[in-house]
N, C-alpha and C positions, 0 to 999 in steps of 0.2 A: 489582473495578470501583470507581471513585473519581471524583468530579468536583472536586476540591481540588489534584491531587497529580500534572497530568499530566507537567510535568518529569520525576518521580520516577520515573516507570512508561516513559518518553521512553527513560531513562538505561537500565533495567533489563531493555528487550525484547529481542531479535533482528529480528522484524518484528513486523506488523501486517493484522489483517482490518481492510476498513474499509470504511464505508457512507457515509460523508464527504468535502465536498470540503477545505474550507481547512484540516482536522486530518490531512488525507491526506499536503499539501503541506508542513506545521508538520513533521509525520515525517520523510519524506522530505530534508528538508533537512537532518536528524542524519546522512545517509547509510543510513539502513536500509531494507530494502526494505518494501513495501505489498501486501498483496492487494486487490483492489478488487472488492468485489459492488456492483453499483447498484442502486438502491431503485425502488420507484415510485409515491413521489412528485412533488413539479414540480422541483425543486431537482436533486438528486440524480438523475438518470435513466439509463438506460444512454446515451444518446448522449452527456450530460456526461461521464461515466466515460468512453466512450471516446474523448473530444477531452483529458481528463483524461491518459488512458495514452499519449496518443499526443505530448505534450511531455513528460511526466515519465521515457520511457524505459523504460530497464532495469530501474529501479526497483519498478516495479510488475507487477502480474498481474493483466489484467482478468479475471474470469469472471462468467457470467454466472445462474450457481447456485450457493449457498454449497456444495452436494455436490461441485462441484469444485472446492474448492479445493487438497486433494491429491493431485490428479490430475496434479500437473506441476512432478515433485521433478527436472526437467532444467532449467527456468526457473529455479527454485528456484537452484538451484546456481550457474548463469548470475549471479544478480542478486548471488550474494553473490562470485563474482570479480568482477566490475562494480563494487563497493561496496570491495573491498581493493584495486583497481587505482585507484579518482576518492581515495580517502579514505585509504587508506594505512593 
């Protein structure tokens, strides 16, 4: 973890868990997919998240427990044809 270096770490991922909005959408824009847990606080909520998923697309995976997050290696898969079909 780093707060200096996030290009670096940008360049170097596959995807991303994320509890965030506008570092969700910073990702997302390199073309890599997002997991999205929403938090609960005021910012972050699950209904941002899901207004979040639901223009960001393919890109992301909402859920709604970090336990699932590997629970859906078929999305998973989806996001990264999705990702070699927009971005080549």
């Amino acid at each position: 973890m780093t707060k200096h270096a996030y290009n670096d770490c940008l360049l170097l991922v596959d995807f991303v868990i994320t509890i965030a909005g506008t570092a969700t959408e910073q990702f997302i824009s390199s073309g890599k997919p997002a997991i999205i847990i929403p938090g609960k606080g005021p910012q972050f909520n699950f209904r941002f998240a899901e207004a979040s998923s639901l223009y960001l697309g393919y890109f992301v995976i909402l859920v709604q427990r970090s336990e699932n997050v590997c629970n859906r290696p078929d999305k998973l898969h989806l996001i990264f044809q999705n990702e070699v079909q927009r971005m080549g």
